[in-house]
PADO-96440 format. One record per residue: x, y, z of N, C-alpha, C in turn; residue in one letter; residue number from 1. Coordinates in pm, whole numbers, plus 50000, padded with zeros to 5 digits. Layout:
n_X = X | n_Y = Y | n_Z = Z | ca_X = X | ca_Y = Y | ca_Z = Z | c_X = X | c_Y = Y | c_Z = Z | resn = a | resi = NUM
...
***
This chain:
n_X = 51055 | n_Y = 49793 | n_Z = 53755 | ca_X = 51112 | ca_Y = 49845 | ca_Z = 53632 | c_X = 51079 | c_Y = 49993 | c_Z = 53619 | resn = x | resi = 1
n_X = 51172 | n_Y = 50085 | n_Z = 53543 | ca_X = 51148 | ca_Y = 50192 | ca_Z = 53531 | c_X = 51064 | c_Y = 50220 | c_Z = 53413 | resn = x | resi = 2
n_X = 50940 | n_Y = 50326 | n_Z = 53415 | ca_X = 50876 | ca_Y = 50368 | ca_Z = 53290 | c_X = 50951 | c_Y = 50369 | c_Z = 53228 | resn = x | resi = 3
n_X = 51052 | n_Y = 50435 | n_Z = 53169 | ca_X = 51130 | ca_Y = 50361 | ca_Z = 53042 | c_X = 51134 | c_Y = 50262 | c_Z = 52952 | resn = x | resi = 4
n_X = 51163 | n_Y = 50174 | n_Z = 53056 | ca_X = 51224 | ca_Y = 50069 | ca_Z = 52988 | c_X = 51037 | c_Y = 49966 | c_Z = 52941 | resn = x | resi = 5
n_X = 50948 | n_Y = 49999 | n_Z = 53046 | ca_X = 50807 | ca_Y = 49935 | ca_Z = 53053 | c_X = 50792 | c_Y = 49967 | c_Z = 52893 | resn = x | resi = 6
n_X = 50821 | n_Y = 50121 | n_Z = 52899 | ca_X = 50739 | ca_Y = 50183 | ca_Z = 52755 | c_X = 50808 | c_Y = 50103 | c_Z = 52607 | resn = x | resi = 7
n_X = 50967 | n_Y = 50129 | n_Z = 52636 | ca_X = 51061 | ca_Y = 50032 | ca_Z = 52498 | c_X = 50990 | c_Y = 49875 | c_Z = 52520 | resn = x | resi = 8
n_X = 50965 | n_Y = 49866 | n_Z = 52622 | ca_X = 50915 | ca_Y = 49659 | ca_Z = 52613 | c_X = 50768 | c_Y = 49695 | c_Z = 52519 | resn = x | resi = 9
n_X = 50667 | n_Y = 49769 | n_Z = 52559 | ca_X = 50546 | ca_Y = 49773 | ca_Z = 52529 | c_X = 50600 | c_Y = 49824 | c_Z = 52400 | resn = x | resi = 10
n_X = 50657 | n_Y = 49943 | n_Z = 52324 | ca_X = 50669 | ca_Y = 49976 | ca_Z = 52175 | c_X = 50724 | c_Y = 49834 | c_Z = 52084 | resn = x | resi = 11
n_X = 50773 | n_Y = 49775 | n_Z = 52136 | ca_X = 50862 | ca_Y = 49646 | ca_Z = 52099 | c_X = 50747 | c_Y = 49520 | c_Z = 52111 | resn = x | resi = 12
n_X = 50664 | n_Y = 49506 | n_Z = 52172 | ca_X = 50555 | ca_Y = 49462 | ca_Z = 52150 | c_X = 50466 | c_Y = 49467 | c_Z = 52068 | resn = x | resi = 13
n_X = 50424 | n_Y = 49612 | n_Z = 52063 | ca_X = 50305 | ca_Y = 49648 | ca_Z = 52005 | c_X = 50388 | c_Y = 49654 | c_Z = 51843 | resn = x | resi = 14
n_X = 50499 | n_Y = 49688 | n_Z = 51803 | ca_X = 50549 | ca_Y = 49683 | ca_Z = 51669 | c_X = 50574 | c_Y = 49514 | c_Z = 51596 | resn = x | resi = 15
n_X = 50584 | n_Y = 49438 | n_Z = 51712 | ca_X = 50646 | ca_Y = 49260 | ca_Z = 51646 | c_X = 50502 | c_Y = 49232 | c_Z = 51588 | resn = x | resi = 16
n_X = 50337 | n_Y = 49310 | n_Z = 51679 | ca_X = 50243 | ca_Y = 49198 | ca_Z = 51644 | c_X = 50185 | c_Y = 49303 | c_Z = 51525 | resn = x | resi = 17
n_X = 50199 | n_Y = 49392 | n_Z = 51515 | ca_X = 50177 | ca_Y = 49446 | ca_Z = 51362 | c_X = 50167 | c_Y = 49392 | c_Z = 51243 | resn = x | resi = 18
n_X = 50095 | n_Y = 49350 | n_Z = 51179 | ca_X = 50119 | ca_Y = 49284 | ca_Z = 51035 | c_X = 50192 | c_Y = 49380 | c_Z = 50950 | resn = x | resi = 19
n_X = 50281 | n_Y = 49318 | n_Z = 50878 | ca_X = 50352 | ca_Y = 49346 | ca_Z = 50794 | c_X = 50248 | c_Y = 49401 | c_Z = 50667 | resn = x | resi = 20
n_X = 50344 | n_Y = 49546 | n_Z = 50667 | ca_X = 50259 | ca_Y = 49603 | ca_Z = 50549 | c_X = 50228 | c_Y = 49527 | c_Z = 50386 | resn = x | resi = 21
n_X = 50108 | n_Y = 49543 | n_Z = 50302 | ca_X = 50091 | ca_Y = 49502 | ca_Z = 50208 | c_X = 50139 | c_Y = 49541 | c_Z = 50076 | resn = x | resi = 22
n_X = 50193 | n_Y = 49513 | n_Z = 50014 | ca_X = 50272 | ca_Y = 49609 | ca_Z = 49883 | c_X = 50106 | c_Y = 49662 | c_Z = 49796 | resn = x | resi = 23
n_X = 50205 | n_Y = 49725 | n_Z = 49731 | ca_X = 50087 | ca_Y = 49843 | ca_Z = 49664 | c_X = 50122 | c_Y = 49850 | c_Z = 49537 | resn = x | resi = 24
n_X = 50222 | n_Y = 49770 | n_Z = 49469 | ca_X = 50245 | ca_Y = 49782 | ca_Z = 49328 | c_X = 50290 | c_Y = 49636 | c_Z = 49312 | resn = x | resi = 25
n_X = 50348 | n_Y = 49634 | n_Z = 49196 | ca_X = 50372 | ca_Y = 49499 | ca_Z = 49158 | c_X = 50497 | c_Y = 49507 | c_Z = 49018 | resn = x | resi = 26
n_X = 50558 | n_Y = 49433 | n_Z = 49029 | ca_X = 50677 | ca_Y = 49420 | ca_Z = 48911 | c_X = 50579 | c_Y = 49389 | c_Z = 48781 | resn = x | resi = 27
n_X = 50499 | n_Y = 49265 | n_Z = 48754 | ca_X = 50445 | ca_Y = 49211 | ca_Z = 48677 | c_X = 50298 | c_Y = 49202 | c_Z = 48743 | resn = x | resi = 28
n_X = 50238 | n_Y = 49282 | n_Z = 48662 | ca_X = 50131 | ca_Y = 49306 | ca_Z = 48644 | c_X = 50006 | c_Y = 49173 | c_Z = 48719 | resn = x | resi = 29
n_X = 49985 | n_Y = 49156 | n_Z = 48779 | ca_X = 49864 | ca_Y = 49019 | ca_Z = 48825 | c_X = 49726 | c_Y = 49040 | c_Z = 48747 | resn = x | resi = 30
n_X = 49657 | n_Y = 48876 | n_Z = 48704 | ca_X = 49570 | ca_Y = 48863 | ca_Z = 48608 | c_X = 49443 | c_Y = 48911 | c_Z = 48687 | resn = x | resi = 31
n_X = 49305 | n_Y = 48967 | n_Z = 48601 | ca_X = 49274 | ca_Y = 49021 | ca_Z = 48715 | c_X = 49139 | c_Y = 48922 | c_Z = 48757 | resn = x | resi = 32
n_X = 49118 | n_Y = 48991 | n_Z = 48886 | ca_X = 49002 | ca_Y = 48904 | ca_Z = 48956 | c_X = 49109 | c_Y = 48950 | c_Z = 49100 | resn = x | resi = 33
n_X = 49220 | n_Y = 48944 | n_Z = 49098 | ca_X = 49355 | ca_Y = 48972 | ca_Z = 49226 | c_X = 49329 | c_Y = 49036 | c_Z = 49273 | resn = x | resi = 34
n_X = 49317 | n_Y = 49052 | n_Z = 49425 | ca_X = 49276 | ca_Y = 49153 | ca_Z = 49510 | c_X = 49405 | c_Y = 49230 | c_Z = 49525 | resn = x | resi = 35
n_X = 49383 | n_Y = 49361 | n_Z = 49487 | ca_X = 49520 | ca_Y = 49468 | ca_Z = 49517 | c_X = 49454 | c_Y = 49568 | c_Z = 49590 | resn = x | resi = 36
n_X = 49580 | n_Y = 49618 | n_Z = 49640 | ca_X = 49506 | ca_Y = 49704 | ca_Z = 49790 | c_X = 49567 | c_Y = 49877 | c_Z = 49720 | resn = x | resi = 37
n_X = 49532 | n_Y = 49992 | n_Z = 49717 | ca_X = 49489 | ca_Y = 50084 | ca_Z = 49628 | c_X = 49589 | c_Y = 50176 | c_Z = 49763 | resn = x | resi = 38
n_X = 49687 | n_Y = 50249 | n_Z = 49679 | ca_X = 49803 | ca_Y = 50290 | ca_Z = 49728 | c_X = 49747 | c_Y = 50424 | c_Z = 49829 | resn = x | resi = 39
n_X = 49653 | n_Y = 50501 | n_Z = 49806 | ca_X = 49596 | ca_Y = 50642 | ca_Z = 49815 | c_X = 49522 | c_Y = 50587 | c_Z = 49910 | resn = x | resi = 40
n_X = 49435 | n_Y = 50519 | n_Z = 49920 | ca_X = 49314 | ca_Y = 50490 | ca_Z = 50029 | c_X = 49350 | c_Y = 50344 | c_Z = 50101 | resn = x | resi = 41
n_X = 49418 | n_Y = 50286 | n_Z = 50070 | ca_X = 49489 | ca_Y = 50153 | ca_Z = 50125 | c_X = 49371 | c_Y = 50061 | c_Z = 50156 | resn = x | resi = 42
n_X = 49283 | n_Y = 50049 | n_Z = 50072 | ca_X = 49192 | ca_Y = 49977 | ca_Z = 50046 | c_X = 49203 | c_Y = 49824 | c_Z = 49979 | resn = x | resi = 43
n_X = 49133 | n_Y = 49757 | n_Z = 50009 | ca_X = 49138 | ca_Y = 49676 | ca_Z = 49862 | c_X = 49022 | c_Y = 49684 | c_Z = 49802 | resn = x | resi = 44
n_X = 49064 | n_Y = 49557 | n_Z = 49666 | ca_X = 48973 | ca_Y = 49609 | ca_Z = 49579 | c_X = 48992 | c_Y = 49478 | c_Z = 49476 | resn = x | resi = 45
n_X = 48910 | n_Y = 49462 | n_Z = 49383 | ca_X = 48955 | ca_Y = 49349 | ca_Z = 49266 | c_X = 48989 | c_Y = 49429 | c_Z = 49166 | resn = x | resi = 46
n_X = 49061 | n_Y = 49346 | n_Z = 49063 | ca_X = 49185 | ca_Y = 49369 | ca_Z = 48958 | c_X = 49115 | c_Y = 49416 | c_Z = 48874 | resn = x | resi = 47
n_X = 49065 | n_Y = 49413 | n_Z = 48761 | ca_X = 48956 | ca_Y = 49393 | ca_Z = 48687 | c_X = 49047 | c_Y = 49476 | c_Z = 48500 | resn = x | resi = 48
n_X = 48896 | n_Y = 49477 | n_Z = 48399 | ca_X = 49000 | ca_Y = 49509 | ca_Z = 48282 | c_X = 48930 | c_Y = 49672 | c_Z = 48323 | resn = x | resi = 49
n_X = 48834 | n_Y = 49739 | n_Z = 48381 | ca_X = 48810 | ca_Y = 49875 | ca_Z = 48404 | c_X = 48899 | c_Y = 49959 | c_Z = 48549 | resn = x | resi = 50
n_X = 49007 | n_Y = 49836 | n_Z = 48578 | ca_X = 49044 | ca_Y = 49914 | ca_Z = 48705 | c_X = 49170 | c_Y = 50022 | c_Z = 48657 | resn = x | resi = 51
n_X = 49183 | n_Y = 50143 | n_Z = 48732 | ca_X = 49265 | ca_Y = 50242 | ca_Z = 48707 | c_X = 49443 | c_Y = 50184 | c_Z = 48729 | resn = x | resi = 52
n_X = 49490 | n_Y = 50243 | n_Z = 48637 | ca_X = 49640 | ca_Y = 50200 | ca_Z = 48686 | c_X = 49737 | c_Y = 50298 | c_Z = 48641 | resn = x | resi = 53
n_X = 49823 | n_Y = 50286 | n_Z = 48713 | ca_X = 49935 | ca_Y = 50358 | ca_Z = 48699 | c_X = 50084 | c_Y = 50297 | c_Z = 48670 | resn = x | resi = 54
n_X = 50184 | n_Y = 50350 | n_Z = 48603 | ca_X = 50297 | ca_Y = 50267 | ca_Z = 48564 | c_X = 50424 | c_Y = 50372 | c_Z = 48653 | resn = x | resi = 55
n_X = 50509 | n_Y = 50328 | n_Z = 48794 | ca_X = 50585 | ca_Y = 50405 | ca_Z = 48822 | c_X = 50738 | c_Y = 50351 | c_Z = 48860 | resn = x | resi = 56
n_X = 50832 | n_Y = 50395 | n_Z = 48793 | ca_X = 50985 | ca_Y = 50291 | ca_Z = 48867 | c_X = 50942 | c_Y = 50161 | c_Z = 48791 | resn = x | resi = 57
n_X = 50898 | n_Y = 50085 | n_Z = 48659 | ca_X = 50873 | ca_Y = 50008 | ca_Z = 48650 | c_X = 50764 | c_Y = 49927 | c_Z = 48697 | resn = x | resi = 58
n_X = 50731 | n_Y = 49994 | n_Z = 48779 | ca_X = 50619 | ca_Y = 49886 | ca_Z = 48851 | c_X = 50450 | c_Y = 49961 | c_Z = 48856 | resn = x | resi = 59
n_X = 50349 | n_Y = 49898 | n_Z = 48885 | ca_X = 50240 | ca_Y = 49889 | ca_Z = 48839 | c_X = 50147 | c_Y = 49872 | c_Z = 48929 | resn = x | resi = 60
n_X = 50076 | n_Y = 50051 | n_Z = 48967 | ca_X = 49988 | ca_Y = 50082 | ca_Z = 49105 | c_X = 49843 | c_Y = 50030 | c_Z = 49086 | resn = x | resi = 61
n_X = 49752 | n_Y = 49962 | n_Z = 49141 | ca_X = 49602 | ca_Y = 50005 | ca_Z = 49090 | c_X = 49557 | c_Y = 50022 | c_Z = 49190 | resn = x | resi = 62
n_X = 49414 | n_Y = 50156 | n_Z = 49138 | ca_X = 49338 | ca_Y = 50213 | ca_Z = 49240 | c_X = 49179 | c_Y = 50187 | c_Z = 49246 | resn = x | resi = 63
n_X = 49124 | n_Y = 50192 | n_Z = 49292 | ca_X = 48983 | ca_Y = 50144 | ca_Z = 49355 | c_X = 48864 | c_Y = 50267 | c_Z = 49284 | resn = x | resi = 64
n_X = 48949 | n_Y = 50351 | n_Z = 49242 | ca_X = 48848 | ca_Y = 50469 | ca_Z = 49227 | c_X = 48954 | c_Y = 50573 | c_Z = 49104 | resn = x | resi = 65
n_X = 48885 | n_Y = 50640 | n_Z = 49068 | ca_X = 48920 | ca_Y = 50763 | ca_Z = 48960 | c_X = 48992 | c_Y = 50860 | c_Z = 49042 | resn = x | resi = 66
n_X = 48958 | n_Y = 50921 | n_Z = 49139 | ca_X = 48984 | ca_Y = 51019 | ca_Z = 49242 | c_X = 49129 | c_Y = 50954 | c_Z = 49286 | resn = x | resi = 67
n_X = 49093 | n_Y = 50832 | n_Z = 49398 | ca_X = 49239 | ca_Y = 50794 | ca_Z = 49434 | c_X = 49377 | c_Y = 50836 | c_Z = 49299 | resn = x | resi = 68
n_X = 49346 | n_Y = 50770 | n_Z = 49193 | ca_X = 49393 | ca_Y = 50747 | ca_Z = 49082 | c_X = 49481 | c_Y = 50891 | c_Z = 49027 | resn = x | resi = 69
n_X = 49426 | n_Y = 51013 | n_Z = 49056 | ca_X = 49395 | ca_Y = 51137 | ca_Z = 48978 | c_X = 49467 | c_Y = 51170 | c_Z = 49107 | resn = x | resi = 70
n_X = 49501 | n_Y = 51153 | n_Z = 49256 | ca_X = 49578 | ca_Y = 51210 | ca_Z = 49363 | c_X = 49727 | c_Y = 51145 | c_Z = 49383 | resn = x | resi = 71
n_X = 49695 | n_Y = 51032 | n_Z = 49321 | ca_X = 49863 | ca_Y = 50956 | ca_Z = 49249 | c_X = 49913 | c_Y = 51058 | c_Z = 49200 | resn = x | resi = 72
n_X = 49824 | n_Y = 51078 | n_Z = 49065 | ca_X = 49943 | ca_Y = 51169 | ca_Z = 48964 | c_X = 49958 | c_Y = 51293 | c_Z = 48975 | resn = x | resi = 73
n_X = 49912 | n_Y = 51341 | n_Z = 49112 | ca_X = 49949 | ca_Y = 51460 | ca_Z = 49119 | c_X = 50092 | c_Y = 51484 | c_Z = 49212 | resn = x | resi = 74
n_X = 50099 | n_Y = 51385 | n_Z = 49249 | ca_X = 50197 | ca_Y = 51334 | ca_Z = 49388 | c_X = 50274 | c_Y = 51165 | c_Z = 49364 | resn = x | resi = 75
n_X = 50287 | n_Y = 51107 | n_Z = 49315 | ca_X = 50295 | ca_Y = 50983 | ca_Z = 49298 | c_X = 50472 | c_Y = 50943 | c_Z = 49431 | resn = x | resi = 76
n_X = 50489 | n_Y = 51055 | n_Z = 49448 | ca_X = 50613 | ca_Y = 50993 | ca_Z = 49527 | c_X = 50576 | c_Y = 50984 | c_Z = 49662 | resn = x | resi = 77
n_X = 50462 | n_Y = 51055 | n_Z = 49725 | ca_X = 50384 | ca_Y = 51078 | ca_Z = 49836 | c_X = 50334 | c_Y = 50907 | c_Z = 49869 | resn = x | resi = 78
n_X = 50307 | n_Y = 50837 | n_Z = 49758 | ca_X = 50243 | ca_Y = 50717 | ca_Z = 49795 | c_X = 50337 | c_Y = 50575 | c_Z = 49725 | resn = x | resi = 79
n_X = 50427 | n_Y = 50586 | n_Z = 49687 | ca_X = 50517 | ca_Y = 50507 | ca_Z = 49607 | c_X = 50541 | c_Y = 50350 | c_Z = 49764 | resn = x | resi = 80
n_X = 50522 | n_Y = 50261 | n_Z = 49700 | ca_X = 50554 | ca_Y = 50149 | ca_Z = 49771 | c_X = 50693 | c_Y = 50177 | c_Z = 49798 | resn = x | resi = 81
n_X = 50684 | n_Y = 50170 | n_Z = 49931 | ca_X = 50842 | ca_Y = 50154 | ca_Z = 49991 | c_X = 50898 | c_Y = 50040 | c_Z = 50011 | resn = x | resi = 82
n_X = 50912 | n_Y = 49914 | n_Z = 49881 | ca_X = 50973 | ca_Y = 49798 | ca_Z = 49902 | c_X = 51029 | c_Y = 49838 | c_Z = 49852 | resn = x | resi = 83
***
């Protein structure tokens, strides 16, 4: 086989066993204790009533930290869930 085609088999590989990315916002809000994964640092983290949040397009970011939180709103389209 030609490098080529080795390299499209191996990219085509290495992309099927990738896990599918995790969303980062939510339509309706989840009760907390929910592990949400924090859009800025792609962390997770638990839900909680002190966790930071953001409201964008309807839908509803939370972050792990003040900082993450505070680099949302300076940029919020930089990190916007792409579902």
């Amino acid at each position: 086989m030609s490098p080529r085609v080795l390299r499209g088999a191996w990219l085509l590989l290495f992309f099927a066993a990738c896990p599918k990315a995790e969303p980062v916002s939510f339509a309706v809000p989840p009760p907390d204790g929910t592990s949400v994964v924090c859009p800025v640092t792609r962390t997770r983290c638990e839900k909680g009533t002190g966790t930071f949040s953001s409201v964008l397009d309807e839908r509803t970011y939370y972050f792990c930290a003040e900082e993450a939180w505070a680099r949302f709103q300076a940029a919020p389209e930089r990190f916007r869930d792409r579902r």
